[in-house]
BADREN-696454 format. One record per residue (C-alpha): x, y, z; residue in one letter. Coordinates in Angstrom, 1 decimal. Example, Ala and Ser with C-alpha at 12.3 -4.5 7.8 and 13.67 -1.06 7.14 Angstrom:
{{12.3, -4.5, 7.8}, A}
{{13.7, -1.1, 7.1}, S}
This chain:
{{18.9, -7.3, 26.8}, X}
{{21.4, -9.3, 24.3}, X}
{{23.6, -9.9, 27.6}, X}
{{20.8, -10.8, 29.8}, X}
{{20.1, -13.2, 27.4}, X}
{{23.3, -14.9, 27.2}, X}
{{23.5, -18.7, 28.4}, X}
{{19.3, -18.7, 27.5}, X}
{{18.8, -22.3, 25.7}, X}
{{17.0, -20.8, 22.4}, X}
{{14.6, -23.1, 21.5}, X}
{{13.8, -24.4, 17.8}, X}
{{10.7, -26.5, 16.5}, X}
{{13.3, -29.3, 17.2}, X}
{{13.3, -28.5, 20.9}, X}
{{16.2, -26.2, 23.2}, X}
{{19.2, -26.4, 21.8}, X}
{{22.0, -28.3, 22.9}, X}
{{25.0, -26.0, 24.0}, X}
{{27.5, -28.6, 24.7}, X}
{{27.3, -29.8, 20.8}, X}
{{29.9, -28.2, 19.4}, X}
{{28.4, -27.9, 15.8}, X}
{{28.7, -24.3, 14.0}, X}
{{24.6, -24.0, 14.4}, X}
{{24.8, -24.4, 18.6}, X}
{{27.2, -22.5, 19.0}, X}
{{25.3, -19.5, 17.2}, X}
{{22.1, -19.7, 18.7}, X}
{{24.0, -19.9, 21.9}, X}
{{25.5, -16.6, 21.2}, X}
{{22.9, -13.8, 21.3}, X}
{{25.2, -11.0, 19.5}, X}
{{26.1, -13.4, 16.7}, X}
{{22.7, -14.6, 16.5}, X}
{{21.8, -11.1, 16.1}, X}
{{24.3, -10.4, 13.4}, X}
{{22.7, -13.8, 11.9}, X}
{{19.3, -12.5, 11.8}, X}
{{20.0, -8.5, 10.8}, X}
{{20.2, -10.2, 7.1}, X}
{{16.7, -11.6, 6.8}, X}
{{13.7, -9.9, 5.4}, X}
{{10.7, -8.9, 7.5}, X}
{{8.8, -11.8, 6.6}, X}
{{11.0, -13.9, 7.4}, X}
{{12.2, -12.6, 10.9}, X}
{{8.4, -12.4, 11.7}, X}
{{8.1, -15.9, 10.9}, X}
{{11.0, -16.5, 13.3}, X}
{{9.0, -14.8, 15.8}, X}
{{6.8, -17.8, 16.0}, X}
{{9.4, -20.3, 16.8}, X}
{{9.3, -19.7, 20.7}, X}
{{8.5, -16.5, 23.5}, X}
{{12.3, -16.9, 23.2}, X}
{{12.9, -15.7, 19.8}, X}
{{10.0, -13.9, 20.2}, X}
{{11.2, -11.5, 23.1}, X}
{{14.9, -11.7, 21.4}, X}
{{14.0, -10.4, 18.4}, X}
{{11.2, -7.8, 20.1}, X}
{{14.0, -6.3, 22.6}, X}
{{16.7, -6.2, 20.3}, X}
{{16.6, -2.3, 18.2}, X}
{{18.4, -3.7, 15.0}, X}
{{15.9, -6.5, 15.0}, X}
{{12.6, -5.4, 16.0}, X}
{{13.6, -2.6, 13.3}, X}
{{13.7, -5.1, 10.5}, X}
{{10.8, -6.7, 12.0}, X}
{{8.6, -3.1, 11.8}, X}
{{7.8, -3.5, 15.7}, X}
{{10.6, -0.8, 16.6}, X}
{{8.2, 1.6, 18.7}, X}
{{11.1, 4.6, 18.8}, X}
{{9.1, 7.3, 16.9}, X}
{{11.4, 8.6, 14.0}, X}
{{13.1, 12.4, 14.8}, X}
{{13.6, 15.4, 13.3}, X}
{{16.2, 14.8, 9.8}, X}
{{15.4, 10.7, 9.6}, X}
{{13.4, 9.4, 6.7}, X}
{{10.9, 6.5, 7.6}, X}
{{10.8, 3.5, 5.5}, X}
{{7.9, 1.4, 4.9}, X}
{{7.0, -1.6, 5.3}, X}
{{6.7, -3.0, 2.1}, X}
{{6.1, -6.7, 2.7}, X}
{{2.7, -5.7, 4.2}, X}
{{1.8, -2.7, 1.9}, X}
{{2.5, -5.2, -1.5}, X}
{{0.4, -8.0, 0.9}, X}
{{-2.3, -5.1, 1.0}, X}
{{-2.0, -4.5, -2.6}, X}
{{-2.3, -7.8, -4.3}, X}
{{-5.7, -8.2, -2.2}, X}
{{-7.2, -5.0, -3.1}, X}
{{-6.5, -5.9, -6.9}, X}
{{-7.6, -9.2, -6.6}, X}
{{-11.1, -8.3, -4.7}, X}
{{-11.8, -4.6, -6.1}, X}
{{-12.0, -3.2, -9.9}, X}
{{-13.7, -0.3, -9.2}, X}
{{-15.1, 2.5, -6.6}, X}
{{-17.6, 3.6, -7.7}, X}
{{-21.6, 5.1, -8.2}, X}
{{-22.6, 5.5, -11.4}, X}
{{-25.5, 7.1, -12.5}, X}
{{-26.1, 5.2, -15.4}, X}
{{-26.5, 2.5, -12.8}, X}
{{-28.0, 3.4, -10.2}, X}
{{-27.3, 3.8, -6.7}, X}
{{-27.3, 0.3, -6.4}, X}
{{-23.9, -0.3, -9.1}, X}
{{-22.1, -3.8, -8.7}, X}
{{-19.2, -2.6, -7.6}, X}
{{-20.3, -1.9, -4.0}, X}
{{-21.3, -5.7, -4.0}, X}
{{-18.1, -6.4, -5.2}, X}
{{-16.2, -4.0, -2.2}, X}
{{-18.5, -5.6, 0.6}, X}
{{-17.5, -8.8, -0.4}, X}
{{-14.1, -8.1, -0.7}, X}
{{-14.6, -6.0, 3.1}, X}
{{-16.0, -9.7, 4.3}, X}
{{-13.5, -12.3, 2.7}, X}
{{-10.2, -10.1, 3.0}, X}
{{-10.9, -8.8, 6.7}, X}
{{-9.8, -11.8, 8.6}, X}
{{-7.1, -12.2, 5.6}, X}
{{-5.5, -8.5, 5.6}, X}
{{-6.1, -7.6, 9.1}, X}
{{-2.7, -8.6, 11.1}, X}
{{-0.8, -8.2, 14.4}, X}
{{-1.3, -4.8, 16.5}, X}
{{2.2, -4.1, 17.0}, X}
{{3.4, -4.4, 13.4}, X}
{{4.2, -0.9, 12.6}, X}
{{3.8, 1.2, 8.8}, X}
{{7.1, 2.6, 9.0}, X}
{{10.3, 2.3, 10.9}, X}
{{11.2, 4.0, 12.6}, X}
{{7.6, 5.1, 13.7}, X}
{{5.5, 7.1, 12.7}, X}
{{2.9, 9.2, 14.7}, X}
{{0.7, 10.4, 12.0}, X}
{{0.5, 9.5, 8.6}, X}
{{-1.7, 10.3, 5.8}, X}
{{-4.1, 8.2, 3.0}, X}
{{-4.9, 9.9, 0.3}, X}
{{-7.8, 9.3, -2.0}, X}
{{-8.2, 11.1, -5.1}, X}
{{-11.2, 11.2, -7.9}, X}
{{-15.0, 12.1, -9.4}, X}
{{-17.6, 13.2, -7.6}, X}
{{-20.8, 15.0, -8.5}, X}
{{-21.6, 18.4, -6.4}, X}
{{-24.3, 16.3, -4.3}, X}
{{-21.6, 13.9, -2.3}, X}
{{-18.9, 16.8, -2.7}, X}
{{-21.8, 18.3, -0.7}, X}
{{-22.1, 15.5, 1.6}, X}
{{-18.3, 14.5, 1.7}, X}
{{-17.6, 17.9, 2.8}, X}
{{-20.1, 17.6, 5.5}, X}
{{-18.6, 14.0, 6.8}, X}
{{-14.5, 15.8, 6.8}, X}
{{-16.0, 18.6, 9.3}, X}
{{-16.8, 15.9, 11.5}, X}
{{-12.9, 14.7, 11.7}, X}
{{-10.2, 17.2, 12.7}, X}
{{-6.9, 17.0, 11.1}, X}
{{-8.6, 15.6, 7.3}, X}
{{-8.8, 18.0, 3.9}, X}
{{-10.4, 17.5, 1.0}, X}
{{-9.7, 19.9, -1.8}, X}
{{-12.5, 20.2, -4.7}, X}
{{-12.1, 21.9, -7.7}, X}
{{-14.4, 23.4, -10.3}, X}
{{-14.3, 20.2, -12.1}, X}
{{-15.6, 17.9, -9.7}, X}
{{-12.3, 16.6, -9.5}, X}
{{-11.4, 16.0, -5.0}, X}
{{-8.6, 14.9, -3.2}, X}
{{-9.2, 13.7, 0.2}, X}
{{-6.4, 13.6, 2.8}, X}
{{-7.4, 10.8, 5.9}, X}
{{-4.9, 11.3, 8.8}, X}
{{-4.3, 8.3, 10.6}, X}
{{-2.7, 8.9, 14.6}, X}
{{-1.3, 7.2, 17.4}, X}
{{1.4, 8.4, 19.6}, X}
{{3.0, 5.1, 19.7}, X}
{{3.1, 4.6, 15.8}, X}
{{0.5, 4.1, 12.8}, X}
{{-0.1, 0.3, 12.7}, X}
{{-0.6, -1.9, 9.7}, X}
{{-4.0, -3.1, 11.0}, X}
{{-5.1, 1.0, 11.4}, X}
{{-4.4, 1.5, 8.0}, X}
{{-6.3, -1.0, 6.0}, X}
{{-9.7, -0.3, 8.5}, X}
{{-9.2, 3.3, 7.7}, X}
{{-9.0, 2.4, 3.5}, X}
{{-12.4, 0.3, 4.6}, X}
{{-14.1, 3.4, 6.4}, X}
{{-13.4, 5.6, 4.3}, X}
{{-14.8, 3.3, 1.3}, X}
{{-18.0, 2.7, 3.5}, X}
{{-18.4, 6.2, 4.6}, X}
{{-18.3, 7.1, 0.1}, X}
{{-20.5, 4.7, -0.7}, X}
{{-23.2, 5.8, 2.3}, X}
{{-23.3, 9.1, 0.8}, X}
{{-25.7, 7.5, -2.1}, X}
{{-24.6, 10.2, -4.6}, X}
{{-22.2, 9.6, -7.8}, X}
{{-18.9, 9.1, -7.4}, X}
{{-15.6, 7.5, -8.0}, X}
{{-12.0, 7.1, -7.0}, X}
{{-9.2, 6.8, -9.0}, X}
{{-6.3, 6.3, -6.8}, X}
{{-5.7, 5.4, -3.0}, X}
{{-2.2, 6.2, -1.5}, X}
{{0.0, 6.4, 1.8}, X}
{{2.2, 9.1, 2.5}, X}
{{4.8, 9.9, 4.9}, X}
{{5.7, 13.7, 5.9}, X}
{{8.5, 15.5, 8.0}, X}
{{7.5, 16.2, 11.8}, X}
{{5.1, 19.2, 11.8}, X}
{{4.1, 19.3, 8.0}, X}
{{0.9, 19.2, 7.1}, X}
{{-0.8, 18.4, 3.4}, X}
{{-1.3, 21.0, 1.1}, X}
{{-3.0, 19.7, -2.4}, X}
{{-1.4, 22.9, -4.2}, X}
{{1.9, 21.4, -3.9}, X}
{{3.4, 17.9, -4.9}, X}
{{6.2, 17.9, -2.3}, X}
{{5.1, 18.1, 0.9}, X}
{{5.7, 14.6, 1.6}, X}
{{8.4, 12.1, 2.5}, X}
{{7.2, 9.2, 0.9}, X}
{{4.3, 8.2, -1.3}, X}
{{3.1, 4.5, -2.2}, X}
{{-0.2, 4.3, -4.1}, X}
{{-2.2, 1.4, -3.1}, X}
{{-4.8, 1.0, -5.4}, X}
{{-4.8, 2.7, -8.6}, X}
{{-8.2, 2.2, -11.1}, X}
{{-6.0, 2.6, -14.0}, X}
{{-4.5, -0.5, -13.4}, X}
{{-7.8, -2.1, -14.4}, X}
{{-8.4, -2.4, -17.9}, X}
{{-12.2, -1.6, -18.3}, X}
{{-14.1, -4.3, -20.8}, X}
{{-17.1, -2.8, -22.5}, X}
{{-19.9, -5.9, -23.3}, X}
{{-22.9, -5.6, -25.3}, X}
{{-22.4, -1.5, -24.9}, X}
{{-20.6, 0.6, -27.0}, X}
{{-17.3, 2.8, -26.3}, X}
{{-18.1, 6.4, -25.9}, X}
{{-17.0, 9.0, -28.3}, X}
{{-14.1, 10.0, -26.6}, X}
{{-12.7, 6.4, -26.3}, X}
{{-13.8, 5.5, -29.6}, X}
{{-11.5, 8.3, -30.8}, X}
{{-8.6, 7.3, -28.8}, X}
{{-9.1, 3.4, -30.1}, X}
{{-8.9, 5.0, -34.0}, X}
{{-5.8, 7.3, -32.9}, X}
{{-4.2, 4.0, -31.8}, X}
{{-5.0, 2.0, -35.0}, X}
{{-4.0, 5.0, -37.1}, X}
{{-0.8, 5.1, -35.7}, X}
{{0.1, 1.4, -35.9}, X}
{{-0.7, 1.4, -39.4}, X}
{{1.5, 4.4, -39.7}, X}
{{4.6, 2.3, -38.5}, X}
{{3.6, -0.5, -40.6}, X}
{{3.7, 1.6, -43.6}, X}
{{7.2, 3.5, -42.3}, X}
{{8.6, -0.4, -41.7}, X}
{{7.6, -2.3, -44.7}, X}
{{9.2, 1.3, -46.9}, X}
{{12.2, 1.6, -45.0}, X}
{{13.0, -2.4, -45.8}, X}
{{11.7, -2.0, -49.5}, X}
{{14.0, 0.9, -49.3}, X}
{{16.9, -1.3, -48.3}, X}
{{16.5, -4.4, -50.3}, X}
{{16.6, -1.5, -53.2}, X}
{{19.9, -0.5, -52.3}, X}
{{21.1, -4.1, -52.1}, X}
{{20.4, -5.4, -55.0}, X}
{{21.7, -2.2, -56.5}, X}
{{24.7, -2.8, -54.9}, X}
């Protein structure tokens, strides 16, 4: 394609290019394999904001394998022995939106069925759709990747363990793993033969959200993540290495829960007194230990 490109006038915002200048800038745009060596440098946001220059650019960058590589629109499916990379200019895009719009997961039963936070996700579902939600073809990994996995771990009382159980049995190729504790991990696999898209992710964090919340029962989750696996692995929630890649999303610990007009529980309370107790501890240890060394100067 680079050669069948050679002699094209690439047009800027300024217009097609002029080939008979003889300035350094002509004379690279004119050149498809040096422009490609140009552009093999950029980021992904940026050669995606090339993209929109011209169809030009556009079907320059989209045929060329180095290019549309960088760009995460590479279709090639990775093989056996390669390690896909993801695309992290979308997935920290993704992340600073979800911790922006959404504090918490949850039904409480102190609450209710009808808690704030699933006001606060629904909101967040209506203002960050149109925001989140990008270009079919921009690809999760390079080089693609057929099937990938989000994974949501957490709380739930034996009523929607009951229920989420139910709504797994009705998609083939999920697990969810519950322990005795109440403690689950669910495992969402995400397909497509041609390679998991951005957009397919962050509708399948939404679903599964929605498809929590409709089970009316108590709940909460405490992490969401993407992983990557080798070709023909599946998940398995007894072992921590079965995947390629991991990159948590959304993590409720990151959140730093304010208590108004209520107070701590017990076990909260006593990690707050652990924490004063041992700062006092070091305060002690410091003002001794330079009591201790102002003795042996002036002794001196």
């Amino acid at each position: 394609m680079l050669s069948s490109l050679a002699g094209w006038p690439l047009r800027t915002r300024h217009g097609y290019d002029d080939t008979s200048d003889s300035s350094a800038t002509s004379k690279v745009l004119s050149l498809p394999e040096l422009f490609e060596k140009v552009l093999q440098f950029v980021t992904t946001k940026d050669i995606n904001k090339f993209r929109r220059v011209s169809k030009t650019w556009r079907l320059f960058i989209d045929t060329s394998p180095r290019l549309s590589t960088i760009a995460f629109r590479n279709p090639r499916l990775f093989t056996e022995g390669e390690v896909p990379d993801l695309c992290e200019g979308y997935l920290k895009f993704l992340e600073r939106h979800m911790l922006e719009g959404i504090r918490t997961i949850e039904i409480e039963s102190t609450r209710g069925h009808h808690s704030g936070s699933v006001g606060e996700f629904k909101q967040f579902q209506k203002v960050a759709g149109s925001k989140i939600s990008l270009s079919a073809d921009l690809q999760v990994t390079q080089r693609a990747s057929s099937s990938v996995h989000l994974v949501f771990y957490g709380y739930g009382s034996t009523e929607w363990q009951s229920k989420a159980a139910d709504f797994v049995q009705s998609r083939p190729g999920d697990i969810i793993k519950i322990d005795g504790h109440h403690y689950y991990g669910y495992y969402r696999q995400l397909d497509n033969i041609h390679g998991v898209r951005c957009n397919e992710v962050f509708q399948a964090i939404m679903a599964t959200i929605n498809a929590f919340y409709s089970f009316q029962e108590e709940f909460f989750v405490t992490s969401i993540s993407l992983q990557t696996r080798k070709l023909g692995v599946l998940p398995s929630l007894d072992g921590p290495t079965n995947f390629e890649k991991e990159r948590v999303l959304w993590d409720r610990h990151w959140f730093k829960r304010e208590f108004k007009n209520t107070a701590p529980s017990l076990a909260i309370r006593k990690v707050s007194d652990i924490g004063k107790t041992m700062i006092s501890q070091r305060e002690r240890m410091g003002i001794f230990l330079l009591l201790f060394l102002l003795y042996l100067f002036l002794s001196w």
